[in-house]
MARKOLMI-670419 format. One line per 10 residues: their letters; for each residue x, y, z of C-alpha. Coordinates in steps of 0.05 Angstrom, whole numbers. Example, Ala and Ser with C-alpha at 12.3 -4.5 7.8 and 13.67 -1.06 7.14 Angstrom:
2
as = 246,-90,156  273,-21,143
***
This chain:
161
xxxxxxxxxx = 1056,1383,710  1082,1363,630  1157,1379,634  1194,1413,589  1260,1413,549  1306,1470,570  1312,1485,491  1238,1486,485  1231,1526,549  1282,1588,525
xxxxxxxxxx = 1240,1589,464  1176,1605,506  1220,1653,544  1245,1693,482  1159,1691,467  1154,1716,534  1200,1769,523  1176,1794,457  1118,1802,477  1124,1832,539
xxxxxxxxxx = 1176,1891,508  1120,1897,444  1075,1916,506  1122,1964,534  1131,1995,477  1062,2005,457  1038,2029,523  1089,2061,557  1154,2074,531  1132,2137,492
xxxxxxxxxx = 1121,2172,558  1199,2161,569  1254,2206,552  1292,2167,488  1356,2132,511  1394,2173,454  1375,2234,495  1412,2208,552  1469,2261,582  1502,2190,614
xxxxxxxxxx = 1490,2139,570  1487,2067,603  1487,2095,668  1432,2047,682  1466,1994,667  1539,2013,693  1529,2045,760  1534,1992,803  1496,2025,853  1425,2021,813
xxxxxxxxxx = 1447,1949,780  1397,1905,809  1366,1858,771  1355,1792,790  1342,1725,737  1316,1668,744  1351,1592,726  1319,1591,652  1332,1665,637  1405,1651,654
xxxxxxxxxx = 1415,1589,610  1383,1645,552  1439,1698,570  1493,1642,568  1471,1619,514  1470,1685,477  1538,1705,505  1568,1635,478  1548,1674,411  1585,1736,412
xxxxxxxxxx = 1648,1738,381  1700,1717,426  1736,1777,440  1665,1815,468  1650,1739,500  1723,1745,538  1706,1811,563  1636,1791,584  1667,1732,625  1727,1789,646
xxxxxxxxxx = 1679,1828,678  1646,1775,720  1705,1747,748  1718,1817,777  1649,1815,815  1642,1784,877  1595,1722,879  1560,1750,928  1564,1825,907  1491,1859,932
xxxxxxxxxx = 1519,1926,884  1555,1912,819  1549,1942,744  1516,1890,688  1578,1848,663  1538,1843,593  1530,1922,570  1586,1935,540  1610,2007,544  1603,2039,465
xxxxxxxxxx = 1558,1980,444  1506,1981,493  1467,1912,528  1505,1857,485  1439,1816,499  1393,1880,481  1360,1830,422  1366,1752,443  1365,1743,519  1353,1820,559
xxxxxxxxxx = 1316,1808,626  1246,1836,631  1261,1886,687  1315,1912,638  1262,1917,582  1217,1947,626  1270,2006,640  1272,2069,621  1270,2146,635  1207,2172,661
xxxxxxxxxx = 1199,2230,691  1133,2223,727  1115,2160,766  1045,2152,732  1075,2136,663  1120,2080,693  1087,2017,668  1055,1979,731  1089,1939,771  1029,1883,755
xxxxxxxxxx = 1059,1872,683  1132,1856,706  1097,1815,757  1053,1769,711  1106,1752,662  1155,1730,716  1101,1680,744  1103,1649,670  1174,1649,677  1179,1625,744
xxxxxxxxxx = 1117,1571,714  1175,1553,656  1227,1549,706  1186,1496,742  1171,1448,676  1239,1449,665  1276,1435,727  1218,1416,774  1214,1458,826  1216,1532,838
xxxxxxxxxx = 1286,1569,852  1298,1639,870  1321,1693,830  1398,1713,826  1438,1767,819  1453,1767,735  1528,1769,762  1516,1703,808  1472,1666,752  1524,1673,702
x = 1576,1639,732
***
């Protein structure tokens, strides 16, 4: 197995990524209702009850990485936020959308399953759960060449910290 440089590693993630959500949008997303159609906006990310998603090591030094960048009033709030979340919360809202903004991340670091998101109103048009599936083995394959060995996925809340 050739190892890899974490640096060199979040760059094949944000490769990953873009191409993954250039997928989505070219095969799927049209079939979902637009988010500016949305009678609760960032519900999906906010309701703590439907917050699930779950990163692994690399994708988490990404998000860090773009939430060093923010300016550092929005970066205080992100960190804000997780300190009110339990460590080992199973429910909690994303502590990176950002009520009135949106996903802070939305552009740099967003997590597949949260790319893969959206509004559709019959089950056929979701995109398969195959496609999610492949890209996080390449992920999970990245997480390998850069720390050595496979880890599980975390709570975004618990990865953060």
């Amino acid at each position: 197995m050739r190892l890899l440089s974490e640096s060199r590693a979040i760059e094949r993630l944000a490769e990953i990524r873009d191409e993954f959500r250039s997928d989505i949008r070219a095969r799927f997303e049209h079939r979902a209702k637009p988010c500016s159609d949305c009678q609760t906006p960032g519900i999906c990310c906010s309701d703590e009850h439907f917050v699930n998603v779950r990163v692994s090591r690399i994708e988490a030094a990404a998000i860090r990485k773009a939430v060093v960048r923010l300016a550092d009033e929005v970066r205080s709030q992100v960190f804000d936020r997780l300190e009110k979340v339990d460590a080992d919360a199973e429910f909690y809202s994303c502590p990176i959308y950002q009520p009135g903004t949106g996903c802070l991340i939305h552009k740099t670091a967003k997590p597949l399953p949260c790319i893969a998101h959206a509004c559709y109103e019959r089950k056929e048009d979701l995109p398969p759960d195959e496609l999610l599936a492949t890209r996080e083995l390449e992920i999970e394959d990245l997480n390998r060449r850069v720390y050595g060995r496979s880890q599980p996925m975390t709570p975004i809340h618990a990865a953060l910290r």
